[in-house]
C-alpha positions as CSV (number, residue, x, y, z in Angstrom):
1,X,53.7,17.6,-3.0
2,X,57.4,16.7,-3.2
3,X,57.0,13.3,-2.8
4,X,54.4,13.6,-6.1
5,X,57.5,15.4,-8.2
6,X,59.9,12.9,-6.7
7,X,58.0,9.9,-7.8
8,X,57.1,11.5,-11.7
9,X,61.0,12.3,-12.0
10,X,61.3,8.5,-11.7
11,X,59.0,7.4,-13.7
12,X,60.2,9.8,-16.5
13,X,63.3,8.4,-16.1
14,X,61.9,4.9,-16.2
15,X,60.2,5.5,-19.2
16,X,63.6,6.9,-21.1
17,X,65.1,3.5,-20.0
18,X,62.7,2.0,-21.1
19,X,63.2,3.8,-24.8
20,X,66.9,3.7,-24.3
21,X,66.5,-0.7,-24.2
22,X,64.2,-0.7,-27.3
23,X,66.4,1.0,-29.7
24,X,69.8,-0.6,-28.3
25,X,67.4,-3.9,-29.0
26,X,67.0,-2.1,-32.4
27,X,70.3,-1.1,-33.1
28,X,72.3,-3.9,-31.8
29,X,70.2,-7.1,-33.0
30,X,72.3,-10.2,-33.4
31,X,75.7,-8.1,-32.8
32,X,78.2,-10.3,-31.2
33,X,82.3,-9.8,-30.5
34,X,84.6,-12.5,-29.5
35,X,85.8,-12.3,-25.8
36,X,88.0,-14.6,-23.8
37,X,86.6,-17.6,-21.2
38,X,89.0,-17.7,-18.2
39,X,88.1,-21.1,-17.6
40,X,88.4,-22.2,-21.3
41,X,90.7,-19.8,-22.7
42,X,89.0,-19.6,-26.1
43,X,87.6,-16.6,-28.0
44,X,84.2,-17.1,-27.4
45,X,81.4,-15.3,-29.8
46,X,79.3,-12.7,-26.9
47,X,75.6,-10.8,-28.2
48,X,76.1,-7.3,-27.2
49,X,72.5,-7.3,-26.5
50,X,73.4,-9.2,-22.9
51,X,74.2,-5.7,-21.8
52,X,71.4,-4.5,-22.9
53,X,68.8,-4.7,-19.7
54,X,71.7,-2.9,-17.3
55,X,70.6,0.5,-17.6
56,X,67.0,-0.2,-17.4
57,X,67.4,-2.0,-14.5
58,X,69.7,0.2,-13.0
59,X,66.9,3.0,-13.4
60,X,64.4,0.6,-11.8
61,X,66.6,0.7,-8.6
62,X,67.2,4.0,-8.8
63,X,62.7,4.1,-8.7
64,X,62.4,1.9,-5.9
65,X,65.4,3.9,-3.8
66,X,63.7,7.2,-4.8
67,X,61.8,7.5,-1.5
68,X,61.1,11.0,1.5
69,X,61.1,9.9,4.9
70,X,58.4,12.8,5.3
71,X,56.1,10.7,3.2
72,X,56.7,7.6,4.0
73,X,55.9,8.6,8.0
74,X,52.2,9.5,7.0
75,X,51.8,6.9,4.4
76,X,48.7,5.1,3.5
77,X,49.9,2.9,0.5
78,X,51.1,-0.1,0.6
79,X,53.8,1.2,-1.6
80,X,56.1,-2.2,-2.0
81,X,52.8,-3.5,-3.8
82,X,52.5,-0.5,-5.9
83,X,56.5,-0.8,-6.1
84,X,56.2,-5.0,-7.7
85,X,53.3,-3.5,-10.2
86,X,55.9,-0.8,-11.4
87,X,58.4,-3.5,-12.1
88,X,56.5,-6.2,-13.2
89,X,54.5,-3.9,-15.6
90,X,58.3,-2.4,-17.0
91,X,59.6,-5.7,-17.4
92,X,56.5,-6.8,-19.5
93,X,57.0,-3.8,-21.9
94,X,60.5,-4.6,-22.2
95,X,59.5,-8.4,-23.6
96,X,56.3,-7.8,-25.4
97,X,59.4,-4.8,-27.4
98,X,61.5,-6.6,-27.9
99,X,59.5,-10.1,-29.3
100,X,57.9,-7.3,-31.8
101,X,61.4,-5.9,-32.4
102,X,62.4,-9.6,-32.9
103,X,59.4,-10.0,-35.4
104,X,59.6,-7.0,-36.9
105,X,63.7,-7.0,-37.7
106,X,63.7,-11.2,-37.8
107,X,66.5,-10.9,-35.3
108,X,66.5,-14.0,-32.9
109,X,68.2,-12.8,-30.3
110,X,66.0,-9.5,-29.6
111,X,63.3,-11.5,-27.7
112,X,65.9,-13.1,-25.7
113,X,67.1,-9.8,-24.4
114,X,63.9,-9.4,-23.0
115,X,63.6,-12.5,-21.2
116,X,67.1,-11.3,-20.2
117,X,65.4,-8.2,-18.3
118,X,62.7,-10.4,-16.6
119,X,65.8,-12.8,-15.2
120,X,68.0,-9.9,-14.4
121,X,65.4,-7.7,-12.4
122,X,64.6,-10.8,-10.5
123,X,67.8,-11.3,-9.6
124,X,68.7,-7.7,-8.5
125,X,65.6,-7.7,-6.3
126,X,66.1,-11.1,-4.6
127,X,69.8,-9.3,-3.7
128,X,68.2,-6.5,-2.6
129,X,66.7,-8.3,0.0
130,X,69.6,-8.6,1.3
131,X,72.1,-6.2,0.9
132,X,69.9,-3.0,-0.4
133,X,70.9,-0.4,-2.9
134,X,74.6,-2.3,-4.2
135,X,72.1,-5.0,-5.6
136,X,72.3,-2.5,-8.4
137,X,76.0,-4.3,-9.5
138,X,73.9,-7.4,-9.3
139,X,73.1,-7.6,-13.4
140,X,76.6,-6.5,-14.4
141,X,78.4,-9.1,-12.2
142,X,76.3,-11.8,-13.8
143,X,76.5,-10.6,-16.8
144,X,80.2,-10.7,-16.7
145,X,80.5,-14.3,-15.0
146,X,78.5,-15.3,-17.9
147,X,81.1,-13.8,-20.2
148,X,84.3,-14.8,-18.3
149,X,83.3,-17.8,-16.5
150,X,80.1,-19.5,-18.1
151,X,81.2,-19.7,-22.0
152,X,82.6,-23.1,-23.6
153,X,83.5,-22.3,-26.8
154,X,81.5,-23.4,-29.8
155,X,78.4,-21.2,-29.1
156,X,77.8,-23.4,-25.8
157,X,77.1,-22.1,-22.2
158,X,77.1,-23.2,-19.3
159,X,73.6,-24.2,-17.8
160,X,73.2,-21.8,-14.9
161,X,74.3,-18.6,-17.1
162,X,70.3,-18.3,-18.7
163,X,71.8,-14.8,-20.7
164,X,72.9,-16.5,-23.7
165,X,69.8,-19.0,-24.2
166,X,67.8,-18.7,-27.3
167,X,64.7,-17.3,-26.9
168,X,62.5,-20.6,-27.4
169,X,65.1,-22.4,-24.7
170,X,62.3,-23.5,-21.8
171,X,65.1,-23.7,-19.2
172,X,65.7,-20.1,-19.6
173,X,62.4,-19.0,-19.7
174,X,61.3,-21.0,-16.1
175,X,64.3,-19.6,-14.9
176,X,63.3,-15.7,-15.6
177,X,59.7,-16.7,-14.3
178,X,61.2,-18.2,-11.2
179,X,63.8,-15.1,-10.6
180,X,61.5,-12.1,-11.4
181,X,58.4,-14.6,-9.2
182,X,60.8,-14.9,-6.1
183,X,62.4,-11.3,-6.3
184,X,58.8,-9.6,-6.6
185,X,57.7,-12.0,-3.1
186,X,61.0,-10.9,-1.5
187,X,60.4,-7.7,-2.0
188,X,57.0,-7.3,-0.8
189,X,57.4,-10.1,2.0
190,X,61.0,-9.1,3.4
191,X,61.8,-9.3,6.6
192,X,64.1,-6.3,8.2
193,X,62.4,-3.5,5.0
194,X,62.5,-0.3,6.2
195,X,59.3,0.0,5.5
196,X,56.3,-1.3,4.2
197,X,53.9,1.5,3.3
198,X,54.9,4.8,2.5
199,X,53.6,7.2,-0.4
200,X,54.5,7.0,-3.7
């Protein structure tokens, strides 16, 4: 039964992310402070809702870590499968919140934030293929190259950076849909996983 309390403490947790995202959404809305570009060295206008997805996908990590090597050895789940439902079903909360919130507060950056979470949770699990638990850093080091490295000044952004797009911008949204598409294969379909059934 551990591996039953082990799994509902991450979900709680998930869920209070999840809570935790929607009111920063809320709270913060079209928020912005002016931060330097290293590469431009202007003070370029930054939403404070980019840093918005890190904690729920920090907690999502922390769900598909939580694992007992007890359980796992008499598993009969395929429990990366039932690992890519978790996340793709969090990450479809967090958009269909915030494009309500968006609605609902006529902010326009809101449902961008959730886009932001499909793009970022893609990205940390394509890392996690490779390098395992420090694919955790993997949203906060893009946020901040995005920040530091991807701003022009004038409101404009570099192409690859996604973060800052509006919410209507196609290129941004393809590139969410390819991250969070390629992330959720990798992590079923990677070679070298520890394991690939286990109980959850």
């Amino acid at each position: 039964m551990r591996w039953w309390f082990r799994a509902r403490r991450a979900h709680t947790l998930l869920a209070a992310a999840l809570a935790v995202f929607i009111l920063t959404v809320a709270v913060l809305q079209d928020a912005a402070v002016g931060l330097p570009s290293f590469l431009h060295g202007s003070a370029d206008p930054v939403l404070l809702l980019l840093m918005a997805p890190v904690p729920l996908c920090a907690t999502l990590m922390f769900s598909l870590e939580s694992r007992l090597t007890e359980g796992e050895s008499t598993g009969v789940r395929r429990v990366a499968v039932l690992d890519a439902g978790l996340v793709l079903s969090t990450v479809a909360l967090a958009v269909v919140a915030a494009s309500f919130l968006g609605l609902a507060l006529d902010a326009d950056a809101a449902p961008a934030a959730g886009r932001n979470v499909a793009f970022l949770a893609g990205l940390m699990l394509c890392t996690r293929a490779f390098i395992g638990p420090p694919a955790v850093m993997a949203p906060v080091a893009w946020i901040f190259a995005v920040i530091f490295l991807g701003l022009r000044g004038g409101g404009r952004a570099e192409f690859w950076t996604v973060l800052p797009a509006s919410a209507a911008d196609v290129h941004a949204f393809f590139a969410a849909g390819a991250a969070l598409t390629v992330g959720t294969a990798l992590h079923i379909l990677r070679p070298g996983s520890p394991t690939r059934i286990r109980l959850h």
